[in-house]
SEMAR-194786 format. One record per residue (C-alpha): residue in three letters; x, z, y. Coordinates in steps of 0.001 Angstrom, whole numbers, plus 500000, padded with zeros to 6 digits. Each point is the difference from the previous one (the first is absolute). Layout:
ZAKOL   rest       px       pz       py
ZAKOL    ala        X        Z        Y
...
//
This chain:
ZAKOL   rest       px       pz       py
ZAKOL    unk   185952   411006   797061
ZAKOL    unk   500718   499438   503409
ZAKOL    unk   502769   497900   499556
ZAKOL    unk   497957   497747   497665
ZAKOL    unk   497214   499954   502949
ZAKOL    unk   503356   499027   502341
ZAKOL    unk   501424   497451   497491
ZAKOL    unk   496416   498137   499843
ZAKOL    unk   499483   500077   503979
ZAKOL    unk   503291   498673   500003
ZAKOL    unk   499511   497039   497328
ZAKOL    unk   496723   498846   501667
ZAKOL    unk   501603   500161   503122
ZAKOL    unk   502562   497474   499033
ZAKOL    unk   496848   497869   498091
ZAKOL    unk   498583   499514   503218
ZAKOL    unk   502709   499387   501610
ZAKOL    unk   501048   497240   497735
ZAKOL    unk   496571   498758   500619
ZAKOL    unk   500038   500233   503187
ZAKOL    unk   503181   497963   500042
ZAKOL    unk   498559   497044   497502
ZAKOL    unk   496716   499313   502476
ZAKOL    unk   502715   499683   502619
ZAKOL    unk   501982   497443   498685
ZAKOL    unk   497360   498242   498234
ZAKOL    unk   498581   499313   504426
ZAKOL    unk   503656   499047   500679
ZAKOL    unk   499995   497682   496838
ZAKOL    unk   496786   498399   501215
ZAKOL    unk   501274   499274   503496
ZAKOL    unk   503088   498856   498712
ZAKOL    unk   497773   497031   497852
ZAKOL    unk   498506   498949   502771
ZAKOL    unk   503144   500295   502133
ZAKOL    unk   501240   497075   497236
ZAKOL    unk   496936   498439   500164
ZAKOL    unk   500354   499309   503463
ZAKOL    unk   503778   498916   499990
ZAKOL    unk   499489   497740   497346
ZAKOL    unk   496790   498365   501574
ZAKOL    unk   502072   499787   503616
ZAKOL    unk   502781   498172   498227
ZAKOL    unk   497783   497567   498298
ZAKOL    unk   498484   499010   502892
ZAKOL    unk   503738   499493   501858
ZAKOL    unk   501131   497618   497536
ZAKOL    unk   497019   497874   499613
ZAKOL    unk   496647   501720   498701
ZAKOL    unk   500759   499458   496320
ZAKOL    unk   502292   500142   496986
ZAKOL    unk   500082   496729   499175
ZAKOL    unk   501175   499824   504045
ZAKOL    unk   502460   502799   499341
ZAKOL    unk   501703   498163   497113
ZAKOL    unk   499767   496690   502001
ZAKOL    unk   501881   501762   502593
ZAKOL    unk   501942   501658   497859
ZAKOL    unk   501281   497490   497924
ZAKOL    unk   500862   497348   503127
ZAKOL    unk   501506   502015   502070
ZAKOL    unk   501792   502482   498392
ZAKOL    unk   500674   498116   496407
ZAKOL    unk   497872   503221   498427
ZAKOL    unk   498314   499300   497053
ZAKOL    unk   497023   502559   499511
ZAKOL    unk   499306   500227   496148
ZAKOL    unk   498320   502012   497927
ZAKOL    unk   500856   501660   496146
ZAKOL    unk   498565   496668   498278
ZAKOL    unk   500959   497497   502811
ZAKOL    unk   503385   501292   500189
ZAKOL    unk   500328   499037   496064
ZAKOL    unk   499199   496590   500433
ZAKOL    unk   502469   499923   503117
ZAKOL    unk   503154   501345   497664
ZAKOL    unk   498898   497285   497191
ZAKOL    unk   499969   497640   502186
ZAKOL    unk   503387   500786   501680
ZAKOL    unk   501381   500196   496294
ZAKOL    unk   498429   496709   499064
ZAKOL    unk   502046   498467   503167
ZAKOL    unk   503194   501205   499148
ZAKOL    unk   499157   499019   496261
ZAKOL    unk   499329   496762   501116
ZAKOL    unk   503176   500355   502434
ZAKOL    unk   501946   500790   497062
ZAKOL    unk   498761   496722   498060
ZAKOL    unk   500449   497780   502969
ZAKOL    unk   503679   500964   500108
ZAKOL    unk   500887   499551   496110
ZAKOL    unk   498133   496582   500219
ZAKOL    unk   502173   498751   502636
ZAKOL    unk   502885   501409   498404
ZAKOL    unk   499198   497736   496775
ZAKOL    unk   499342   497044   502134
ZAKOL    unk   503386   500605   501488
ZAKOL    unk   501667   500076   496415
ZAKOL    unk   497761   496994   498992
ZAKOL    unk   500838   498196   502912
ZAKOL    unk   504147   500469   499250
ZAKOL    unk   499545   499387   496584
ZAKOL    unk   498374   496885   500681
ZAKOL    unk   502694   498940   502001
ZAKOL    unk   502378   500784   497337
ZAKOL    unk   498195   497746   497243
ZAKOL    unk   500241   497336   502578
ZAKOL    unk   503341   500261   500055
ZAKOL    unk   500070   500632   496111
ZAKOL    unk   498153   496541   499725
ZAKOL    unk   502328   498031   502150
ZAKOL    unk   502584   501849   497746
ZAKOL    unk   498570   498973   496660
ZAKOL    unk   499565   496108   501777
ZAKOL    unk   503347   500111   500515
ZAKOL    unk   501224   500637   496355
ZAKOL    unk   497284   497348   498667
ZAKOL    unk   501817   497638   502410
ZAKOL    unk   503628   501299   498625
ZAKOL    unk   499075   499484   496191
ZAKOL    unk   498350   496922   500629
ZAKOL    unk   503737   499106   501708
ZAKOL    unk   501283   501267   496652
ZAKOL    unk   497583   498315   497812
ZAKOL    unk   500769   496180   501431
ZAKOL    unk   503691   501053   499857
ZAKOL    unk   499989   500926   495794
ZAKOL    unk   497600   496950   500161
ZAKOL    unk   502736   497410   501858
ZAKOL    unk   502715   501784   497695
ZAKOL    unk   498126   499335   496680
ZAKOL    unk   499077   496247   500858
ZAKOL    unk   503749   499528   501101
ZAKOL    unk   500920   501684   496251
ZAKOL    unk   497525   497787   498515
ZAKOL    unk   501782   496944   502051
ZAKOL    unk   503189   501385   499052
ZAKOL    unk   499373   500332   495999
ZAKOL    unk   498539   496440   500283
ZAKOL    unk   503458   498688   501337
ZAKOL    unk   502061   502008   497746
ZAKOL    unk   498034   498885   496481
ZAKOL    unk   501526   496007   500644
ZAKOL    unk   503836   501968   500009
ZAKOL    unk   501131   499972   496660
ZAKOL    unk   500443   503503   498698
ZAKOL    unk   503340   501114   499418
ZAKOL    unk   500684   501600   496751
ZAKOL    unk   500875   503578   499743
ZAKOL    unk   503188   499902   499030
ZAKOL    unk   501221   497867   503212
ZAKOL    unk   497791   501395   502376
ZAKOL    unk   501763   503810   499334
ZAKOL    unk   503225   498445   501063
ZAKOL    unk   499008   499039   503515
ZAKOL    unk   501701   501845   502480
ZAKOL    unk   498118   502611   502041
ZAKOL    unk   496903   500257   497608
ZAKOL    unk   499942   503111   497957
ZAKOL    unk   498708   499756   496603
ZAKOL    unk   498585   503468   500030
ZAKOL    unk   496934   499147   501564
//
């Protein structure tokens, strides 16, 4: 029995102690809030009074952006529509690049295909001089007498296999 009266002495010894212990840090924890308080008021009022100041400052001097959970989403889109747009910017020029050569190269395709117009009209008028001068040359030939077949085999260097 009188270890059971010992072992209760004992265990509300240590329940007040505990209490004890809570109230005390429950006075630090309220001088440590208004420790912060304090701090946080002091350095407000050395960078310029407000927040808005604080960012201003912020933000100028020391490149600091100050953003919070729904500004710093709209920040990150807008970075990754920039280097989106970034992105496009440097496949357009690349196509104007590759439009810009092949443009060169159907110039030089035209001045090609001018070129072999110019050629085959050349060889046009040529077949055109050659069949008036076989037209002018048939008209000569049909006031010559034909030779028959028989005496026209025996001149020397024709050969009648053609």
């Amino acid at each position: 029995m009188l270890e059971t009266l010992l072992a209760l002495a004992l265990g509300l010894l240590l329940t007040i102690l505990i209490l004890q212990i809570f109230f005390l840090l429950r006075e630090k924890n309220t001088g440590l809030r208004e420790e912060l308080a304090k701090q946080s008021r002091q350095l407000r009022e050395e960078v310029g009074g407000s927040t808005k100041a604080m960012g201003d400052t912020l933000q100028k001097n020391y490149r600091v952006n100050v953003a919070g959970p729904t500004t710093l989403a709209a920040l990150l889109n807008s970075l990754q529509m920039g280097f989106r747009t970034l992105a496009i910017q440097k496949r357009s020029s690349d196509v104007w690049l590759v439009l810009g050569a092949v443009k060169a190269e159907f110039g030089k395709f035209g001045d090609v295909i001018d070129k072999m117009k110019k050629k085959l009209s050349e060889a046009s008028n040529v077949m055109e001089d050659a069949s008036r001068r076989s037209r002018a040359i048939e008209r000569k030939l049909r006031e010559v007498e034909q030779l028959p077949t028989d005496e026209a085999q025996d001149l020397p260097g024709l050969d009648s296999s053609s």
